[in-house]
C-alpha positions as a printed NumPy array, in Angstrom:
array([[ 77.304, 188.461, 147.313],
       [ 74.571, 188.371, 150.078],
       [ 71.249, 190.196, 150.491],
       [ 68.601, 190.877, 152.657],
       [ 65.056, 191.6  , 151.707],
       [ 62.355, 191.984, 153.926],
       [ 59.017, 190.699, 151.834],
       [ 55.512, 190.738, 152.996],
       [ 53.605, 187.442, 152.042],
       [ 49.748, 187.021, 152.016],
       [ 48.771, 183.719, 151.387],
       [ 45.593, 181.778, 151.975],
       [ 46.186, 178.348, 153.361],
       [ 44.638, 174.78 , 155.167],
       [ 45.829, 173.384, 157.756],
       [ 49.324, 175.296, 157.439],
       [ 48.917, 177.217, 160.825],
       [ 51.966, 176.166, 162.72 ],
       [ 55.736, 177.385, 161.979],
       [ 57.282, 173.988, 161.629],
       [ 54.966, 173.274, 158.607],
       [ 55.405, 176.522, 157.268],
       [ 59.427, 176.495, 157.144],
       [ 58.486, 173.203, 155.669],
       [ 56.723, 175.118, 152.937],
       [ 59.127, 178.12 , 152.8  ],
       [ 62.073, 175.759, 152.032],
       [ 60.499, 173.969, 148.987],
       [ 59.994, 177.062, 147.923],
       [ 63.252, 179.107, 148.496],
       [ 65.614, 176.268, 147.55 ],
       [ 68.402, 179.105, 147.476],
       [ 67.212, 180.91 , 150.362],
       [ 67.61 , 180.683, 154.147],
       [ 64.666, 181.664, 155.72 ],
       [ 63.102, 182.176, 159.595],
       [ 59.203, 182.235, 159.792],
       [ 57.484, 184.163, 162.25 ],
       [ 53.409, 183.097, 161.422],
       [ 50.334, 184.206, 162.607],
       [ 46.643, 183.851, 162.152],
       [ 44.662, 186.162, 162.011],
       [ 41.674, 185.025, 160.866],
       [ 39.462, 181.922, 160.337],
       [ 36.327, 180.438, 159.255],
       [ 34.449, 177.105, 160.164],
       [ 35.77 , 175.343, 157.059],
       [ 38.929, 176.399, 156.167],
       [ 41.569, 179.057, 157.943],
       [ 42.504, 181.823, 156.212],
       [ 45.565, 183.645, 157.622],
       [ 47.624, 186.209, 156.932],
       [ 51.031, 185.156, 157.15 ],
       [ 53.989, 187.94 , 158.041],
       [ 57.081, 186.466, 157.181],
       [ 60.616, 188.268, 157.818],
       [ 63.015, 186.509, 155.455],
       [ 66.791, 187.031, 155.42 ],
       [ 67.813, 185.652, 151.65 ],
       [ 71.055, 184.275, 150.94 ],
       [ 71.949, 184.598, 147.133],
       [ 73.185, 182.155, 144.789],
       [ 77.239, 182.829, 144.035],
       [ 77.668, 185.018, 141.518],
       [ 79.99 , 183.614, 139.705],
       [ 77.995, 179.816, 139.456],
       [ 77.713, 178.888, 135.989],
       [ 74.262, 179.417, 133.957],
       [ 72.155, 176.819, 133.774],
       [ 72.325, 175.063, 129.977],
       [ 68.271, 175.185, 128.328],
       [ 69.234, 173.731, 124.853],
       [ 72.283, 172.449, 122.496],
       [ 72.907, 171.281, 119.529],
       [ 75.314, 170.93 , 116.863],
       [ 75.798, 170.41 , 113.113],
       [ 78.148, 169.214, 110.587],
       [ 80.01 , 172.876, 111.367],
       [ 79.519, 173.894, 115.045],
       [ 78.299, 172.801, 117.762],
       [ 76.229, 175.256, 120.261],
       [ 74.325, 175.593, 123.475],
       [ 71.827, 177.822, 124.848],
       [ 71.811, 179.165, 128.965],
       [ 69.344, 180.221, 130.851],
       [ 70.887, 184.095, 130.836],
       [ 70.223, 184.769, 127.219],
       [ 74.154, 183.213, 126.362],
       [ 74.283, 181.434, 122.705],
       [ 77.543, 179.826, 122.716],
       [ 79.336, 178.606, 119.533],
       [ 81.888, 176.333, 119.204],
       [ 83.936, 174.773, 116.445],
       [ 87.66 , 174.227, 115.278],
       [ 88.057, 176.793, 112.623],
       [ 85.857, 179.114, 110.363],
       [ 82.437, 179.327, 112.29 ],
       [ 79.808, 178.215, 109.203],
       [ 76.02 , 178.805, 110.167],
       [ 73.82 , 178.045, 107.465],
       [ 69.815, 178.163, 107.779],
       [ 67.885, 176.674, 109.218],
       [ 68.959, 177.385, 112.491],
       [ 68.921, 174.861, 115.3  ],
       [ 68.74 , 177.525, 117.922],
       [ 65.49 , 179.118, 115.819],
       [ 63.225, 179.2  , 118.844],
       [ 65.277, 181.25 , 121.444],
       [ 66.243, 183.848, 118.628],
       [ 63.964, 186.284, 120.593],
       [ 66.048, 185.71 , 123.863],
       [ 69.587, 185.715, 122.901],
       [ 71.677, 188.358, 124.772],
       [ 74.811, 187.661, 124.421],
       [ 77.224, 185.671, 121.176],
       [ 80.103, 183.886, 122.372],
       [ 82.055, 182.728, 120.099],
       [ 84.418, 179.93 , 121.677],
       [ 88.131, 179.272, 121.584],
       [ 88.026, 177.361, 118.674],
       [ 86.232, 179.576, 116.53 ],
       [ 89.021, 181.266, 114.245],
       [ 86.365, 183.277, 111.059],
       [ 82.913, 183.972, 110.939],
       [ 80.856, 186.458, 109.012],
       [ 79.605, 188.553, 111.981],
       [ 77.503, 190.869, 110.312],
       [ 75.423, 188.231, 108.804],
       [ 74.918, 186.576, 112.395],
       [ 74.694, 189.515, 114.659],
       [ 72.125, 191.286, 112.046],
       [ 70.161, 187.928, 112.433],
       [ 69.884, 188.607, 116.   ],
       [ 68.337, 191.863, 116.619],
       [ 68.577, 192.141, 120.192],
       [ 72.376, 191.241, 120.786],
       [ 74.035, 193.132, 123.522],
       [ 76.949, 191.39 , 124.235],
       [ 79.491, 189.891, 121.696],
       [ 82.434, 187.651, 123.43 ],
       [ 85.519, 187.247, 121.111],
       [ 87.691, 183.588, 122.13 ],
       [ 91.271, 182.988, 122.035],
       [ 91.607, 182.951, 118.157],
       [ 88.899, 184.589, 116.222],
       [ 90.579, 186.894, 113.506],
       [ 87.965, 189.302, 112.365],
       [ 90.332, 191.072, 109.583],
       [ 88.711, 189.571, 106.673],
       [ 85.258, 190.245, 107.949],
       [ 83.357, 193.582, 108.009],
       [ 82.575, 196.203, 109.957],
       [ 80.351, 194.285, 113.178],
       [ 76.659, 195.73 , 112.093],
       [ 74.588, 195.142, 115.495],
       [ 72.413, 197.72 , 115.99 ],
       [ 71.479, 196.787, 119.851],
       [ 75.308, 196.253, 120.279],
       [ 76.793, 197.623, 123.638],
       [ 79.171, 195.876, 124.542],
       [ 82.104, 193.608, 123.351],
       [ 84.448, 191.652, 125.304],
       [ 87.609, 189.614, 124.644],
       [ 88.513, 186.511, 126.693],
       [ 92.449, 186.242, 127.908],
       [ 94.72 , 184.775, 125.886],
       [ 93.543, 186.287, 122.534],
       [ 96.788, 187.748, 120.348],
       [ 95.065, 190.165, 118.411],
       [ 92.515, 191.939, 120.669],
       [ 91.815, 194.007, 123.624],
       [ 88.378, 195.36 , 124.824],
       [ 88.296, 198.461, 127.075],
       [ 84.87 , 199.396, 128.352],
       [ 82.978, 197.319, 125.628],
       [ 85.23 , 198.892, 122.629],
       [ 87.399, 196.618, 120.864],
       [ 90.746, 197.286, 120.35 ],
       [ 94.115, 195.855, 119.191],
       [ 95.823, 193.533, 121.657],
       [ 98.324, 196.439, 122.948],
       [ 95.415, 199.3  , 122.563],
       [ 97.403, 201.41 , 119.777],
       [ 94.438, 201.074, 117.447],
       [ 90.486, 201.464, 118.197],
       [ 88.992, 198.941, 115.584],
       [ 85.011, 198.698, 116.78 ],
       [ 82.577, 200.941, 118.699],
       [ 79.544, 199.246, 119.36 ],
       [ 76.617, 200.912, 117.144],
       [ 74.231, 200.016, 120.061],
       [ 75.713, 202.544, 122.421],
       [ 74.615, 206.764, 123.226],
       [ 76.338, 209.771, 124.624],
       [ 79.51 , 210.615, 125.109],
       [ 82.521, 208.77 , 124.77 ],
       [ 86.378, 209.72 , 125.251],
       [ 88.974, 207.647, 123.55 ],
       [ 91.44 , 206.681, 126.189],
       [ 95.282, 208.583, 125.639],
       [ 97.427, 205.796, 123.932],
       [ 95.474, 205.102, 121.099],
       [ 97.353, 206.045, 118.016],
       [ 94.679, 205.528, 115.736],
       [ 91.212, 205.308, 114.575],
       [ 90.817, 202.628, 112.123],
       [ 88.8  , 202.888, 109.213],
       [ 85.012, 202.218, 109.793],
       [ 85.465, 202.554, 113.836],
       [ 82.459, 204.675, 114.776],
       [ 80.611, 203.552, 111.248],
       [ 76.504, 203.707, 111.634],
       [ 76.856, 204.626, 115.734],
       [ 73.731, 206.885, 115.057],
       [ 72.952, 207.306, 118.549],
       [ 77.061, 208.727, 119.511],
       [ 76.275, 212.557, 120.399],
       [ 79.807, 213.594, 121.508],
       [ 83.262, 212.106, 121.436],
       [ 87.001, 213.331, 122.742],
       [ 90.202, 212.116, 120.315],
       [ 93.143, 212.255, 122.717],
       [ 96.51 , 214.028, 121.85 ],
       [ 98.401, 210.478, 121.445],
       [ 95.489, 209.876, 117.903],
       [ 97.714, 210.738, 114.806],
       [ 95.189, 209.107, 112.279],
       [ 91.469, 208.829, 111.661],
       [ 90.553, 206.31 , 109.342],
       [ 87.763, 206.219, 106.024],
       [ 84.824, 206.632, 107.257],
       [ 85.442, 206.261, 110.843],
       [ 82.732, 208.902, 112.036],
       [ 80.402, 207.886, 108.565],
       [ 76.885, 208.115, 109.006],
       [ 76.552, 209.267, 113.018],
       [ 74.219, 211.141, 112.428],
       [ 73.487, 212.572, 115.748],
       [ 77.027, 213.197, 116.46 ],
       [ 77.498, 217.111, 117.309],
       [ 80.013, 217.241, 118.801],
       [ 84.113, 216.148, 118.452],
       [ 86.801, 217.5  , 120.407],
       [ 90.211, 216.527, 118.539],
       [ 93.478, 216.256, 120.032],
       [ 96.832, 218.526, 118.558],
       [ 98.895, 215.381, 117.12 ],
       [ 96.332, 214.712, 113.971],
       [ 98.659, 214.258, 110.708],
       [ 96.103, 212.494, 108.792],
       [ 92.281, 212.516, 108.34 ],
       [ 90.873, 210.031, 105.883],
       [ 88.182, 210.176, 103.108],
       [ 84.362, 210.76 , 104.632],
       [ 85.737, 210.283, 107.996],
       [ 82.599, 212.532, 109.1  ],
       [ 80.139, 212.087, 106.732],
       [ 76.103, 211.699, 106.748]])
């Protein structure tokens, strides 16, 4: 990805008048950044000389796909963890994921973005977690994380969900978590508003689905959706909205209730 940016600089500066010392200056500054330096005084006094500096900058960008820069890490009898510099807590563990308080990671709580949850991690009680961590946006499932003995994933700030490759059991389209072969929409993330169409293929809404998504206005159920779970609708209450498809054999109990 590259960029170019043209950015006025004022600065006041000593003895920093000629462009050789200024690119100088420019590259201790812009350590990611090619820049050319056009400078010119404008003004001065008898003691020091104040310019005005016009500086046409062509900026390069870091590669978008270089890894984040690790902050903090840590690990305990359980887990182990670390902590990026683009709001990423990453766990990491062989088996059920076990996070008892107090928290190592305590003192970024307020920065955490996005929960991965790493190819080892097989159980965890994501509720519990995820409700810890009020402003969560992003939850990353790893190659064997089963959540079919946990509940439904209360995040309120949730938007998105993702799956990495390689996982048997799930399949994320668009943030929404489904089964591995998309028969079966399993989690909606409460965070997100609007509309939202299920795509045709999906055979069913599972029970719980939509559950708490109080911000969901309006939402399309395909022709291939034969069942609606319990409670998959429960408690949106600004859903107004529902356009159902003709292939519905089977509604279940408070599927759309507030």
């Amino acid at each position: 990805m590259h960029f170019s940016s043209q950015i006025p600089i004022f600065a006041d500066v000593t003895n920093q008048n000629s462009p050789t010392a200024m690119k100088k200056l420019l590259s201790s500054l812009f350590t990611t950044a090619t820049a050319t330096a056009t400078v010119t005084a404008t003004a001065a006094t008898t003691t020091v000389l104040t310019a005005l500096i016009a500086l046409s900058l062509t900026l390069t960008a870091c590669d978008p796909e270089s890894e984040p820069v690790v902050i903090d890490k840590g690990a305990t009898e359980h887990y182990s963890w670390t902590f990026t510099d683009d709001g990423t807590l990453t766990f990491n563990c062989d088996g059920i994921l076990s996070i008892g308080y107090p928290y190592q990671w305590e003192e970024h709580r307020e920065d955490i973005k996005t929960v991965v949850l790493g190819d080892g991690v097989t159980t965890v009680f994501i509720s519990q977690l995820l409700g810890y961590l009020e402003g969560v946006t992003t939850l990353v499932l790893g190659k064997k994380i089963d959540l079919s003995e946990s509940a439904r994933i209360n995040a309120s700030s949730l938007t998105d969900i993702k799956v990495v490759s390689g996982n048997p059991r799930y399949s994320s389209v668009d943030g929404v978590l489904f089964s591995k072969y998309k028969t079966e929409l399993l989690v909606f993330p409460m965070g997100r508003s609007g509309e939202y169409t299920i795509p045709e293929g999906v055979r069913a809404i599972e029970t719980s689905a939509f559950s708490e998504c109080y911000y969901l206005e309006s939402v399309t159920i395909p022709n291939s959706v034969t069942t609606i779970g319990d409670g998959a609708f429960h408690y949106c209450f600004s859903l107004t909205k529902v356009t159902v498809g003709t292939s519905i054999v089977r509604i279940g109990n408070y599927a759309f209730s507030t």
